[in-house]
N, C-alpha and C positions, 0 to 999 in steps of 0.2 A: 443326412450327412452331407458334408458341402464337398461336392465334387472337385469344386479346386484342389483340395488336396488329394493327393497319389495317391498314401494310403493315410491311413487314421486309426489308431488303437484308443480304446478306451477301458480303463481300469485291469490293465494285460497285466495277470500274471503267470510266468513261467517257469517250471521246474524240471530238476533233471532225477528222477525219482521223486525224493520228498522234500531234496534242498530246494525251496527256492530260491531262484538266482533274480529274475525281475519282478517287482511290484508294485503294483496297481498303477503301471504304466499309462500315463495320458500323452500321445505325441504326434505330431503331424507334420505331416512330410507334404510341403508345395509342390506343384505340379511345374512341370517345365524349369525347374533350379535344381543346382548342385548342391545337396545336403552332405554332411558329414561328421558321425558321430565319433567323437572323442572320449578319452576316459583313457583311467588304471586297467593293467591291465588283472584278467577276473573279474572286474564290472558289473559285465554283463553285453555288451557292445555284438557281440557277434550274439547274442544270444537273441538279442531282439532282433537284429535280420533274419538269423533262422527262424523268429517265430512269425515275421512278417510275409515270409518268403514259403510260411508253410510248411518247411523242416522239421520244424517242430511243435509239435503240438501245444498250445498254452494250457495253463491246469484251468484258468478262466478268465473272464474278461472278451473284449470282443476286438476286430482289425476287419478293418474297412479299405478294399483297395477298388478306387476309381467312385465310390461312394456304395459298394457292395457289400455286403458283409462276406466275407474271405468262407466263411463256413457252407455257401450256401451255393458255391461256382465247383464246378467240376475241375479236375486235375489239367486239362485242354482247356479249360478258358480261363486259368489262372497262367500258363503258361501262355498264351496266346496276348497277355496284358502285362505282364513280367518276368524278366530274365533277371536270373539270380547267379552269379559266379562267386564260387569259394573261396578260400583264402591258398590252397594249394592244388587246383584242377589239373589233373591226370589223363592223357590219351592214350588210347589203345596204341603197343608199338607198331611202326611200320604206316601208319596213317598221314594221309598227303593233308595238308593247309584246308587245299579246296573241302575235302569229303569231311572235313572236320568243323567248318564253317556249315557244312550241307546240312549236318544235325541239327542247325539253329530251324529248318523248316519242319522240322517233326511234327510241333503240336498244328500243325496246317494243312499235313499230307493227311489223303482218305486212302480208303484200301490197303492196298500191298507196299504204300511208300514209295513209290516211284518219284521220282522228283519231274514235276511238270516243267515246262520252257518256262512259266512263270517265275518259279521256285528258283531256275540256273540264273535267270537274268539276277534274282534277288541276291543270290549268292557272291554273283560280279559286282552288284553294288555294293556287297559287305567289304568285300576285299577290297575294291577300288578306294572307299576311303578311309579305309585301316591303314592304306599304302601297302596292301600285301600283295596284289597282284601276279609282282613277280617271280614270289615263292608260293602262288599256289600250289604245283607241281612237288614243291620240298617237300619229307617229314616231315612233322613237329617236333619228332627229335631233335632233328639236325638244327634247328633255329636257337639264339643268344634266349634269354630269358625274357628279354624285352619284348622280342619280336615273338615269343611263345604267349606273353601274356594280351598282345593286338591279336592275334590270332583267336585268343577265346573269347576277347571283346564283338571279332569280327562273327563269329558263332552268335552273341547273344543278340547284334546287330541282326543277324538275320532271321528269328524270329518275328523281327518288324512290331516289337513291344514299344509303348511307351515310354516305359519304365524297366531302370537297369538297376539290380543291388550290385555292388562286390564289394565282397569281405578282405580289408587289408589286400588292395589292386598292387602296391609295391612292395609289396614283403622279398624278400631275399634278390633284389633287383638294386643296380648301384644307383648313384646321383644322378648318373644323365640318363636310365632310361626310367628312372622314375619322374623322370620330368618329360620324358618322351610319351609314359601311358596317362600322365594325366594332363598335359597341355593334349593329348587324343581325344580325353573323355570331355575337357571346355569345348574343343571344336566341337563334335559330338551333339552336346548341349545346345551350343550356341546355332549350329546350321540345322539339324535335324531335330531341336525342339526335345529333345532324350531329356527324362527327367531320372537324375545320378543318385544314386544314393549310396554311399563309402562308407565304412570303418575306416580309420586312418591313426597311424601311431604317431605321426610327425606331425605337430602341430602347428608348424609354421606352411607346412604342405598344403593341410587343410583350408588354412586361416587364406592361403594365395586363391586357391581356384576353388571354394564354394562361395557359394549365395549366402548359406545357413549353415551353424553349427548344433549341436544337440552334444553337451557334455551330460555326460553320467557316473553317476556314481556308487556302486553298490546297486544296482537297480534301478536305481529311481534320476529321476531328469533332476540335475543339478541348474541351468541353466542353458535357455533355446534364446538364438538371436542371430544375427548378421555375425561375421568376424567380429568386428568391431567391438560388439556389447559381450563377446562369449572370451575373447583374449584378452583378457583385463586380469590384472593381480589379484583381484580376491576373487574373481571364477575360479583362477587355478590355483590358490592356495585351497578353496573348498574340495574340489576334485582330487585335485593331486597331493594336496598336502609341502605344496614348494613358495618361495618366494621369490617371486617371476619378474624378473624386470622383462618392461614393451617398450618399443618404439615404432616408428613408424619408416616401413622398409624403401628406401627414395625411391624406385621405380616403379612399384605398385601402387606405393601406398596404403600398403594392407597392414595388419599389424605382425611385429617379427616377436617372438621369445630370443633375446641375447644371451642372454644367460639365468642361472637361479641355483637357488641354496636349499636344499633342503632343510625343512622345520618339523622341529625338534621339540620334545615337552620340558615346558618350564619348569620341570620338577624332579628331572634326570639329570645325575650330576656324573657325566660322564669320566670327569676325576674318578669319584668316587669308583666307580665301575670297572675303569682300569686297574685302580690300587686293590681290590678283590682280586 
């Protein structure tokens, strides 16, 4: 397995009982870029990070992370190469910033857990460039949403992973601090070499700050490539079932969805259907 990529499934499938939800998944995630998977939602999209992430168990097929096969690393050395954050992550009430950031060194402490001088400095440098410094001291209650979701970023920062998943990073966060945790996660990328891997509902979000997109569909990879080759009208009329108009957004340059129509079957006479 070619270690340039993060991680690597081959022929993944995953079920939750006896539904299966992914099938015979082939996909590969580059090492040091922002990936981010796309799709309807029910997909399957979170289902493949949880099965990348080890969450869940696949029914078969194989996931290769760093060119390992995933089945064959212990619970500590899969944590020690991957931080994985939820779609909705939960702290204990009444816990400071700092001590909530401190759990990113678990899978590294021996013994009793004591956090070594090593472990406090790692810690300062999670916060330092989360920008959270100043509310170490805070709850995590007490922080905006925004600043609750850098916080768990700054947690996974300090396991000192390669590789970072999270599921839907801006879910119930407004415009600007979804543009606050993911302009976090390019710097991230860009200065410490972090390789990103997202679920992402906003597809113009996506198409700005990844390298790579991976649309899915039901399961199965509809289309893997740059923005460019995955934001195109008949990527997202296969996926999503709309008709997308693109252009191109003047300051990036990346591709934008303006607007679209949803499509309809040629054989539905929606008259008709009223007049019932």
């Amino acid at each position: 397995m070619n270690c340039t990529n993060s991680i690597a499934t081959e022929n993944l499938d995953v079920a939750y009982d006896e539904t299966v939800i992914v099938r015979s998944l082939d996909m590969k995630i580059p090492h040091g870029k922002i990936t981010s998977i796309i799709g309807p939602n029910g997909c399957g999209k979170s289902t493949v990070l949880k099965a990348v992430g080890r969450i869940l168990k696949p029914k078969s097929g194989l996931v290769y992370l760093s060119g390992d096969d995933i089945r064959k690393l212990s619970t500590k050395e899969v944590a020690q190469k991957m931080a994985i954050l939820p779609q909705t992550p939960t702290a204990p009430r009444g816990l400071t910033v700092s001590e909530l950031v401190a759990y990113g060194r678990f899978p590294h402490q021996k013994g009793f857990g004591k956090l070594t001088p090593d472990d406090k400095k790692i810690v300062q440098w999670a916060l330092l460039v989360t920008k959270l410094t100043e509310f170490e001291h805070r709850e995590v209650d007490t922080l905006s949403g925004g600043q609750r979701q850098r916080v768990w970023i700054a947690m996974a920062l300090a396991q000192k992973t390669d590789l970072i998943l999270l599921d839907e990073p801006t879910t119930y966060l407004d415009l600007a601090h979804q543009l606050e945790v993911l302009e976090l996660l390019h710097d991230l990328n860009r200065s410490q070499e972090v390789t990103i891997v997202m679920v992402l509902h906003d597809l113009n979000l996506a198409a700005r700050f990844s390298d790579y997109m991976i649309a899915i569909r039901d399961g199965n990879v509809i289309k893997y490539g740059t923005p460019n080759e995955v934001m195109t009208t008949d990527v997202l009329k296969d996926v999503f079932n709309i008709d997308a108009q693109i252009v191109r957004e003047p300051r990036t340059s990346r591709p934008v969805c303006i607007t679209y129509d949803l499509l309809r079957s040629d054989d539905l006479n929606f008259d008709e259907v009223i007049a019932v």
